[in-house]
C-alpha positions as CSV (number, residue, x, y, z in Angstrom):
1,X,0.0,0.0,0.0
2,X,3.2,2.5,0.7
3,X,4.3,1.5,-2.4
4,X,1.2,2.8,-4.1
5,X,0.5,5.6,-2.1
6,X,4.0,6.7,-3.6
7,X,3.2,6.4,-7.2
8,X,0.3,8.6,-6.6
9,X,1.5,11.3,-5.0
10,X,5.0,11.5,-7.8
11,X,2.2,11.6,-10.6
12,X,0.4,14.1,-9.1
13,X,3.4,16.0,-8.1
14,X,4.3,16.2,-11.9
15,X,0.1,15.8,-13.1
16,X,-1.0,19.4,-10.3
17,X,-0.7,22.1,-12.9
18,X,-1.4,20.9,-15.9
19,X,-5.6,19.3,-15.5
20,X,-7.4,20.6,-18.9
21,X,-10.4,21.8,-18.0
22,X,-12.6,19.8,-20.0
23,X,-16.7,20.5,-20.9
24,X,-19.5,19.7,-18.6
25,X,-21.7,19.1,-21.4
26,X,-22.2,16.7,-24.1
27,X,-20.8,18.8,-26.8
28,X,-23.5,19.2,-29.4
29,X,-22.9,19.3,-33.8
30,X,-21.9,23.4,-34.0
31,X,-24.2,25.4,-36.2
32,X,-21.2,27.8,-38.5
33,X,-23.0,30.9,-38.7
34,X,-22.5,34.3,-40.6
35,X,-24.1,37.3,-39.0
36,X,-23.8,40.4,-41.8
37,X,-25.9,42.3,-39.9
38,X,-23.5,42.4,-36.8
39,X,-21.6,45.7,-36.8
40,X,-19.5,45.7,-33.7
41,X,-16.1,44.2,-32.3
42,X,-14.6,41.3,-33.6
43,X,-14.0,38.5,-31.1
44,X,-10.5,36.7,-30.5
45,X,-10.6,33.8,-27.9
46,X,-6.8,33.5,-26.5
47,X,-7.1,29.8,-25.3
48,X,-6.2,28.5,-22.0
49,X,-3.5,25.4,-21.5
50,X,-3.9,22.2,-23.0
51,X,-1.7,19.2,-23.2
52,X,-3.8,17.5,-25.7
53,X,-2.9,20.6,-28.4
54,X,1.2,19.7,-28.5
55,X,1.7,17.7,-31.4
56,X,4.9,15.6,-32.6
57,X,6.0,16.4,-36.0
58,X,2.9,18.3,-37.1
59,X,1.4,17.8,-40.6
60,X,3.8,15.3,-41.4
61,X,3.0,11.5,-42.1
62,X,4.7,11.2,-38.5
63,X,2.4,13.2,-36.6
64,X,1.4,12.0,-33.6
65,X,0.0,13.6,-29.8
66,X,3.1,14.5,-27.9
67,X,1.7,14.0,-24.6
68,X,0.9,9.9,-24.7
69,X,-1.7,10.4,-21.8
70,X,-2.2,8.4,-18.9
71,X,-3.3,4.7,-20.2
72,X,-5.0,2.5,-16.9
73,X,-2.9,-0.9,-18.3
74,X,0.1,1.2,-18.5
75,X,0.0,2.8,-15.4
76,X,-0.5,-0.5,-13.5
77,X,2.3,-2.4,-15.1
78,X,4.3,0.9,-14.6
79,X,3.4,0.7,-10.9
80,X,4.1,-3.1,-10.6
81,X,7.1,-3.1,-12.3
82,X,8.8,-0.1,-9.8
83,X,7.5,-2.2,-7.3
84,X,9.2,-5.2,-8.1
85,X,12.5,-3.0,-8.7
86,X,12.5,-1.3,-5.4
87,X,11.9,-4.5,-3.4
88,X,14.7,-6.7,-5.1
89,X,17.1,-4.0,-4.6
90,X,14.7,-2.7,-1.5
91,X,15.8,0.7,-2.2
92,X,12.6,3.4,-2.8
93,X,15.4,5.5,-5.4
94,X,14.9,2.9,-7.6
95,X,11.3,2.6,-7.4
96,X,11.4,6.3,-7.6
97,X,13.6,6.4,-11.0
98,X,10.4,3.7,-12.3
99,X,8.2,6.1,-12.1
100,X,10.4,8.9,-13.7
101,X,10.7,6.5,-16.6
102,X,7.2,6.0,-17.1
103,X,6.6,9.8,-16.6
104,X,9.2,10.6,-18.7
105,X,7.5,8.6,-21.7
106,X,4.6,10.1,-21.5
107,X,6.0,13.3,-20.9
108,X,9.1,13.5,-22.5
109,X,8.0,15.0,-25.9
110,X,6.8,18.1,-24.0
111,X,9.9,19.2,-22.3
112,X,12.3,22.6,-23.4
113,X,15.5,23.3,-23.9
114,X,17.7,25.3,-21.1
115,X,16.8,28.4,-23.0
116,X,13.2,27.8,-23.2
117,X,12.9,26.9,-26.6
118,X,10.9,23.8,-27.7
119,X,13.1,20.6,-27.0
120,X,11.1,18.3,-29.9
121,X,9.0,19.2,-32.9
122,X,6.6,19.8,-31.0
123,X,3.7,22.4,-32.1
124,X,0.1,23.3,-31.9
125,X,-2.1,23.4,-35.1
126,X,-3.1,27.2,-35.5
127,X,-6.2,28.9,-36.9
128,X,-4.8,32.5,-38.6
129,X,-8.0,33.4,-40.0
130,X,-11.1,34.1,-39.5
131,X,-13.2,30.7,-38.4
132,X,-15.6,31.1,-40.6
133,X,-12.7,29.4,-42.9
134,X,-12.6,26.5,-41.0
135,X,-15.6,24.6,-41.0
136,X,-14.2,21.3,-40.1
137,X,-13.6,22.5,-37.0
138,X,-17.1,23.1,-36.0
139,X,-18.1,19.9,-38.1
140,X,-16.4,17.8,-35.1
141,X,-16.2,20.1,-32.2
142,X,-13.6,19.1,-29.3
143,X,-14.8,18.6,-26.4
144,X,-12.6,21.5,-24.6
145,X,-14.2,24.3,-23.0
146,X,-13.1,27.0,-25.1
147,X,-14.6,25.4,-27.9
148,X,-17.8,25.9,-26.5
149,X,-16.9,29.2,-25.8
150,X,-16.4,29.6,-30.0
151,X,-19.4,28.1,-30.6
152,X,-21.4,30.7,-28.4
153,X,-19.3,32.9,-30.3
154,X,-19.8,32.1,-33.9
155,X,-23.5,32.6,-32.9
156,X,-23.7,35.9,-31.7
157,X,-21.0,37.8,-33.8
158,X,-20.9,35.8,-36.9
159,X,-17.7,33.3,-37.4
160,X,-16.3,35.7,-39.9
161,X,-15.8,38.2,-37.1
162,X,-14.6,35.3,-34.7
163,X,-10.3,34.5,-34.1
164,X,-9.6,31.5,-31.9
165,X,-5.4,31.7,-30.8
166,X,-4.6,28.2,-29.9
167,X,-0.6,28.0,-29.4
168,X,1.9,26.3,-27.8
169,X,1.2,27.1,-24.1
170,X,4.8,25.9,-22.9
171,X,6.5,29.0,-24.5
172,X,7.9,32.5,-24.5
173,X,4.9,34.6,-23.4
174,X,6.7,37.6,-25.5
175,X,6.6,35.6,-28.3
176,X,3.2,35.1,-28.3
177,X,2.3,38.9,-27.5
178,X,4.1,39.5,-30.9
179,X,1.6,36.4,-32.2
180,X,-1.7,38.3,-30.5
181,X,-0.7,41.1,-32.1
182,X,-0.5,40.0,-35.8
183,X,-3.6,38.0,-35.1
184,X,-5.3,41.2,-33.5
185,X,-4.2,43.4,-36.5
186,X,-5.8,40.6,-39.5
187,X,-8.4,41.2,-37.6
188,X,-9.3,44.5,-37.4
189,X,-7.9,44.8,-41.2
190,X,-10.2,41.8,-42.3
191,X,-13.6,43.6,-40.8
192,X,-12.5,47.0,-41.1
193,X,-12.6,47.8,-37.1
194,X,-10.8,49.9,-35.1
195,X,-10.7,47.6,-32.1
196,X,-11.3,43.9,-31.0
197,X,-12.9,42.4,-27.9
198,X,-11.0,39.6,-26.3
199,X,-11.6,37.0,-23.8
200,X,-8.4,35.1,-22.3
201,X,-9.0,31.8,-20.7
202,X,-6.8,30.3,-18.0
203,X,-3.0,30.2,-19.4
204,X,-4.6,32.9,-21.6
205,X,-4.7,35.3,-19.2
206,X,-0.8,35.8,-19.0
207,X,-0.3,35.9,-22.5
208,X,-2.7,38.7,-23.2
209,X,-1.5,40.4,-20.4
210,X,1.8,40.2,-22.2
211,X,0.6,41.6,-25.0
212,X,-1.3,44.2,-23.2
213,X,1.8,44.9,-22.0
214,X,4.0,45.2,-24.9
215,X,1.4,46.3,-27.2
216,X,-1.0,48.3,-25.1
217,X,-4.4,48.5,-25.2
218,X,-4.5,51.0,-28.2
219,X,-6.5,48.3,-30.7
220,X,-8.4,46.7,-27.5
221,X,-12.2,47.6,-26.6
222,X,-12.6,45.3,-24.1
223,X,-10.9,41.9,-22.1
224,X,-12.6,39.6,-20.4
225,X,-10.0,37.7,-17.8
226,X,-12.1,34.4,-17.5
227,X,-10.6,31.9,-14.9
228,X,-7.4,33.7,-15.4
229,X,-3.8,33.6,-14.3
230,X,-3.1,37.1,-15.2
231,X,-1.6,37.2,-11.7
232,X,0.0,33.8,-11.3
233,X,-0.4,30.8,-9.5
234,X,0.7,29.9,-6.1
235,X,1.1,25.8,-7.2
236,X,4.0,27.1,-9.5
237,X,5.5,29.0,-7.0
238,X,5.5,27.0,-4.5
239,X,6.8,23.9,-6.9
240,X,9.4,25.9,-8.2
241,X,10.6,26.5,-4.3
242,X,10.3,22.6,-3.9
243,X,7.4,23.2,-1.7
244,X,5.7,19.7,-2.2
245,X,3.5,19.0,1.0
246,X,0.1,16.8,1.7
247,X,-2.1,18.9,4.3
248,X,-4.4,16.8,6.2
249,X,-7.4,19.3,5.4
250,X,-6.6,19.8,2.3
251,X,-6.5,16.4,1.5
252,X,-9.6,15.7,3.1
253,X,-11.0,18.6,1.1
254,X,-10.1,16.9,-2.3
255,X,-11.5,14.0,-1.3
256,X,-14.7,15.2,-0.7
257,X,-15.2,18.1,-3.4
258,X,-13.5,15.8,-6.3
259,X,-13.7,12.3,-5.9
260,X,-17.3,11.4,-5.6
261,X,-17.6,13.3,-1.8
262,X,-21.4,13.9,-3.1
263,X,-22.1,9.9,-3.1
264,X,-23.8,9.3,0.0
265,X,-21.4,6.3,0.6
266,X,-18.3,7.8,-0.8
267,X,-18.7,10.5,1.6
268,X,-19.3,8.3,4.9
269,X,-15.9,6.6,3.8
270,X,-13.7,9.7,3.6
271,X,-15.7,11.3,6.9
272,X,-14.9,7.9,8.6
273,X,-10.9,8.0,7.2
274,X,-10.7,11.4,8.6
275,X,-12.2,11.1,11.9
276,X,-10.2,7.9,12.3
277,X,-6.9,9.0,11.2
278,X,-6.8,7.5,8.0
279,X,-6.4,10.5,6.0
280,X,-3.7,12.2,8.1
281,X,-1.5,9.4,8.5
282,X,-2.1,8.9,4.1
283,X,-0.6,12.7,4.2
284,X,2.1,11.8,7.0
285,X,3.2,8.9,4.8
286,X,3.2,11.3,1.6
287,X,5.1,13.9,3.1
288,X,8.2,11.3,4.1
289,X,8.2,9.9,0.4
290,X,8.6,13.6,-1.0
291,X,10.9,14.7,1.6
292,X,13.3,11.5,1.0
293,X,12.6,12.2,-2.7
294,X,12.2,15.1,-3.3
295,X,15.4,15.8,-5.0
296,X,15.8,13.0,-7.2
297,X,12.3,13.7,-8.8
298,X,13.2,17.5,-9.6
299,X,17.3,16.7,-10.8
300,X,16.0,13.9,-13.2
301,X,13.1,15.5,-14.3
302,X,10.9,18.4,-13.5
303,X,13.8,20.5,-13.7
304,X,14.3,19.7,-17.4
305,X,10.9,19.3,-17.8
306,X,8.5,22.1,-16.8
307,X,11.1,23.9,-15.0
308,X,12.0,24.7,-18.7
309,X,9.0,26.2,-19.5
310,X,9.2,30.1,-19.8
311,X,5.1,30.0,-19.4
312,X,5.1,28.5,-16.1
313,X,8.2,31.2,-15.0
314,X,5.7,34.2,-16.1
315,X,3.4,32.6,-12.9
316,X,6.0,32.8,-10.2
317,X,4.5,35.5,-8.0
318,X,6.8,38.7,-7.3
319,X,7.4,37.5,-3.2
320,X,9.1,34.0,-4.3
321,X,10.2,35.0,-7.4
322,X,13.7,34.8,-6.0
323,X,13.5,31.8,-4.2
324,X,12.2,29.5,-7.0
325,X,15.2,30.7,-9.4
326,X,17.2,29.9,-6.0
327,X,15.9,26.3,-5.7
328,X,15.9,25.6,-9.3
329,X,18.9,27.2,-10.9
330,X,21.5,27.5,-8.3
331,X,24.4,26.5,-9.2
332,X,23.5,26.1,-12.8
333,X,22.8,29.6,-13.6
334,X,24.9,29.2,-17.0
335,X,23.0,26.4,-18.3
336,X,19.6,28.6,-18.3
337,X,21.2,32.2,-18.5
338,X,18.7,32.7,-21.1
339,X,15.1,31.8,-19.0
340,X,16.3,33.6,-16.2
341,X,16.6,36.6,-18.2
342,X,13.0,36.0,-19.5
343,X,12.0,35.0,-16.0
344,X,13.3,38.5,-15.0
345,X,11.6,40.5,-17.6
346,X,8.1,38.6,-16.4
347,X,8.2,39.7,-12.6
348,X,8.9,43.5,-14.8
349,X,5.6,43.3,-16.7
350,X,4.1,42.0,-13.0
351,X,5.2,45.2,-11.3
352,X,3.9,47.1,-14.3
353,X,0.5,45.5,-14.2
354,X,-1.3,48.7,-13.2
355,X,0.3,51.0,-15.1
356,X,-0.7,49.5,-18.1
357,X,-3.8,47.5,-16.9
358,X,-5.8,50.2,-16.5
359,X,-9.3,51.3,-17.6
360,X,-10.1,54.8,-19.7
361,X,-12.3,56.1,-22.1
362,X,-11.7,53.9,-24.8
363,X,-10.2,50.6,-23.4
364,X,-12.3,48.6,-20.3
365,X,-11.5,45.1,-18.8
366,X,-13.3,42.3,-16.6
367,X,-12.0,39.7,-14.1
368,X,-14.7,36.3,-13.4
369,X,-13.7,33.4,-11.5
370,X,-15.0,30.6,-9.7
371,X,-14.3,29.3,-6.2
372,X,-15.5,26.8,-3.8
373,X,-13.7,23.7,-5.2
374,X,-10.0,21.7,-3.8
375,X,-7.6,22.0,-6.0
376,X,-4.6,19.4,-6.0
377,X,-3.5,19.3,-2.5
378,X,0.4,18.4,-2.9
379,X,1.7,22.3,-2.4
380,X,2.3,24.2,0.2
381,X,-0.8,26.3,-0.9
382,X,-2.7,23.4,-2.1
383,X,-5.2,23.9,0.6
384,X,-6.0,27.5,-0.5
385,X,-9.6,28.2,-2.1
386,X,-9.9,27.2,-5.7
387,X,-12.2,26.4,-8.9
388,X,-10.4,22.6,-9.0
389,X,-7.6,23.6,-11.3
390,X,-6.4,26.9,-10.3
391,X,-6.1,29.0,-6.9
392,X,-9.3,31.5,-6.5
393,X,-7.2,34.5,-4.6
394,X,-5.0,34.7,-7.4
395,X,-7.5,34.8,-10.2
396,X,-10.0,37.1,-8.6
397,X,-6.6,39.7,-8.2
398,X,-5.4,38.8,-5.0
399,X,-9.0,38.5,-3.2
400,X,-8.7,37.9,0.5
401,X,-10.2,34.5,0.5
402,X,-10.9,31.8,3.5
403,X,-9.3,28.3,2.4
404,X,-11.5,25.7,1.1
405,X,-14.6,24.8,3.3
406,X,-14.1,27.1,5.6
407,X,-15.3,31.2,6.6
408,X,-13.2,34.3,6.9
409,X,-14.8,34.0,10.7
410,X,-17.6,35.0,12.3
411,X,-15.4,38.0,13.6
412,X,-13.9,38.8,10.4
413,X,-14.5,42.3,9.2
414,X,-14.5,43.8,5.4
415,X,-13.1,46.7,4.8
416,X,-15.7,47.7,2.6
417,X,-18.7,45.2,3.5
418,X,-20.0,45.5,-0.1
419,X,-17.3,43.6,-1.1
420,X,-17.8,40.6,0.9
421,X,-19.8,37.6,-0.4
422,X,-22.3,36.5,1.7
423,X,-21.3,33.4,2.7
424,X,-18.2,34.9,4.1
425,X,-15.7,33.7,2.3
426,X,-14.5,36.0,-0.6
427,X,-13.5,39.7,0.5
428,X,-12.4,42.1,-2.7
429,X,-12.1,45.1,-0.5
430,X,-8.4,44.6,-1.1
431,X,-8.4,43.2,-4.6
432,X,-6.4,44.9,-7.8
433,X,-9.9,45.6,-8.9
434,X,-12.9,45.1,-7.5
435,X,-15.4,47.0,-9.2
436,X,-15.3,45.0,-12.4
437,X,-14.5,41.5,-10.5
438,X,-17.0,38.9,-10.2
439,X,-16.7,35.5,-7.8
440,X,-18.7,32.5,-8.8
441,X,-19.1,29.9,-5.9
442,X,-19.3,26.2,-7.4
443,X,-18.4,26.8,-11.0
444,X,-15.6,25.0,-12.8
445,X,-12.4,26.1,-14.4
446,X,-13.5,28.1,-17.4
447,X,-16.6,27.4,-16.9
448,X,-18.6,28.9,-20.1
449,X,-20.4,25.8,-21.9
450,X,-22.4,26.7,-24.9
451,X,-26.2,27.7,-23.7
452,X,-25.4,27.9,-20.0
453,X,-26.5,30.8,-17.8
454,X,-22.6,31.2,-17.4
455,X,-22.2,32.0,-20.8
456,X,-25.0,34.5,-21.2
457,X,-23.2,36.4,-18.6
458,X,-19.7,36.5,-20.0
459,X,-21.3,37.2,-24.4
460,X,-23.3,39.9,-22.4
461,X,-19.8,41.7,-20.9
462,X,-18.9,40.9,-24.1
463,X,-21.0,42.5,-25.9
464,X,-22.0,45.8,-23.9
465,X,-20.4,49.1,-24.8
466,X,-19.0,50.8,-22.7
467,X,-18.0,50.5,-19.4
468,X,-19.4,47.5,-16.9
469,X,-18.9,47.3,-13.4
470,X,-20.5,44.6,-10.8
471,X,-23.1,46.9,-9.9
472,X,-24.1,47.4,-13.7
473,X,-26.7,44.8,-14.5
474,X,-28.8,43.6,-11.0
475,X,-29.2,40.0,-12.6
476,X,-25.2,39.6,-12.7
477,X,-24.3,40.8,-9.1
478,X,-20.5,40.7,-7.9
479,X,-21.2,36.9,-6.4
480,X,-23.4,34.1,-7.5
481,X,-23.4,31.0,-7.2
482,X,-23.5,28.1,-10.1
483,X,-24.9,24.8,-9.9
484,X,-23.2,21.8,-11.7
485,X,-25.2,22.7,-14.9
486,X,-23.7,26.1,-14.4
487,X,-26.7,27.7,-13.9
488,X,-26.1,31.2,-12.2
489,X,-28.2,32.2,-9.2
490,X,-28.1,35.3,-6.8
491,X,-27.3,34.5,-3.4
């Protein structure tokens, strides 16, 4: 059972930052629509992260997914076979080094180089154009979230006026500011506008901020930051620091809020684990394996992995900044001269942020995201508030925020008490920008499926003129709450 426990916890220590966010809803045959009477913005979707996009050897007889994905038979002889190495040489570095190996051939295609470059040929397939030039992809619609989100699309604006950036999320968020931009520009040239609306999903959300930031806002009506980490994460922060820890609470947490908690029997179980023990001696277990470790996983592969990976340096918060290029690069700082530098110039466009982030006459911008889910609980922050994927406080621009199942207190007072949800758990008093933030309880990661309240809220942002605060429309308040559906109710 120790054995096992260990395999789970070294997947998920590699697996915690990178869960697509996949749709809720059986994805239905996409209707491709042109609108010619629609005179306003065009629409450009700037997609979130997803390891199914990276492709091997793109449109070449060769091509193949570079991410293998996690296959059950696989996985269990992987586990079996590390088992049967570390017990005939009974030493757990060996059965460590088995899972690496199976990790690593799943995996391996997706790593960089020391200077952040793509290791492989890896790439993403891209969509320059407008989409109403690509009608097969509608014809067999993925079953991702943002393609839902482009469906919605095509049917309001018309798919001529509708851009979709898909791209290789691992990379140089500079790069793809310069990519934004030349897709931003056909845009406007193609439908003879002045300015485009755009809504940034997830990973999106630093790389329009990096081209808000090296661009400005000049061709830009309107951005909608949709389960965004325009701010960062604390997982990669912490993991960059080495800060791999179980929490007893935390774990408990994910138990309950992700793996069937809601089944009346599945729920008695992990109440009964936790009142008997169970679940903190699972975490006191996991917390030995990564301490003894810890090490090996990071010098034989996350290091060369996703520690290469100038995206994931662009999340590292300003106040550990210097302590994950500490724990990562010491020592080596030669090797990856290059994605320090780039790391360097990312914690510049963070202390920018509202300088250039900022509202006026001609250029307006929205934060939504969800809370009231457990994300991954291997961090040192894993236990803080979250929409299952990513940390809420973050996303909602550093909200003061009450970790998962729990209150701010029955003492706790807001500084502004209109900015405090009502079940007492979010506070935006304090957040980068609380007048145009909203905070979802219950709602997943990107949460915007095609006919769902959820999306009529985020095409109507969209689609206003103007400027739109929380207290703009009374049927979209500052917090709601979503059912599973994501059906959007007051509180």
């Amino acid at each position: 059972m120790k054995k096992i426990i260990s395999l789970i916890l070294a997947l998920t220590l590699v697996f915690c930052s990178f869960i697509p966010a996949y749709s809720a809803s059986e994805t239905e045959t996409a209707v491709l629509r042109d609108t010619a009477e629609y005179d306003g913005y065009p629409f450009l979707l700037v997609r979130g992260m997803d390891m199914n996009l990276l492709t091997y050897k793109l449109g070449t007889d060769e091509e193949e997914p570079a991410f293998k994905g996690v296959k059950a038979g696989e996985l269990i002889g992987a586990l079996l076979k590390s088992i049967a190495k570390g017990i005939i040489h009974w030493d757990l570095d060996v059965f460590t080094m088995g899972v690496i190996e199976y990790v690593d051939d799943i995996l391996g295609r997706v790593a960089c180089n020391p200077n952040g470059t793509t290791k492989y040929d890896v790439s993403v397939k891209e969509y320059p154009l407008a989409m109403s030039n690509y009608p097969e992809y509608f014809e067999n619609l993925p079953e991702d979230n943002e393609s839902e989100i482009l469906k919605t699309a095509t049917e309001v604006f018309g798919a001529e006026n509708v851009y979709y950036y898909a791209y290789d999320w691992r990379l140089d968020p500079f790069t793809h500011a310069d990519r934004i931009n030349e897709y931003v520009q056909r845009a406007l040239s193609e439908t003879g506008k002045d300015k485009i609306n755009i809504v940034c999903a997830s990973m999106g959300g630093i790389m329009t901020e990096s081209y808000l930031y090296k661009y400005g806002h000049e061709s830009v009506n309107r951005v909608v930051f949709l389960s965004s980490t325009f701010c960062g994460t604390y997982v990669t922060t912490d993991l960059f620091q080495g800060k791999a820890r179980i929490d007893t609470d935390a774990l408990y947490n994910f138990l309950m809020l992700r793996l069937g908690g809601d089944n009346f029997l599945l729920g008695a179980l992990y109440k009964a684990l936790y009142k008997t023990g169970a679940v903190a001696g699972i975490a006191k277990l996991g917390n030995k394996f990564i301490e003894r470790e810890i090490d090996l996983v990071y010098d034989e592969f996350l290091r060369d992995s996703f520690g290469t990976m100038p995206s994931l340096w662009a999340l590292c918060l300003p106040d550990g900044y210097d302590a994950d290029i500490e724990y990562m690069f010491s020592g080596r700082e030669d090797k990856y001269a290059e994605l320090i530098r780039l790391s360097g110039q990312y914690q510049e466009m963070a202390a920018a942020r509202n300088d250039f982030l900022q509202e006026d006459d001609d250029f307006f911008f929205e934060v939504i995201a969800s809370y009231g889910n457990a994300n991954i609980p291997v961090y040192e922050r894993g236990g803080e508030n979250g929409d299952g994927t990513l940390e809420s406080g973050p996303m909602l621009g550093f909200a003061t925020i009450a970790k998962t199942n729990e209150t701010l207190g029955d003492g706790y007072t807001a500084k502004n008490p209109e900015r405090l949800s009502p079940d007492n758990v979010v506070d935006l008093s304090d957040a980068l920008y609380p007048e145009v933030t909203w905070a979802i309880y219950g709602s997943p990661h990107v949460a915007c499926n095609y006919g769902t309240d959820y999306s009529d809220f985020v095409f109507w942002i969209v689609s206003c003129e103007g400027r739109v605060t929380v207290d703009t429309n009374p049927d979209y308040p500052q917090f709601m709450r979503s059912s599973s559906q994501m059906e959007l109710t007051k509180y």
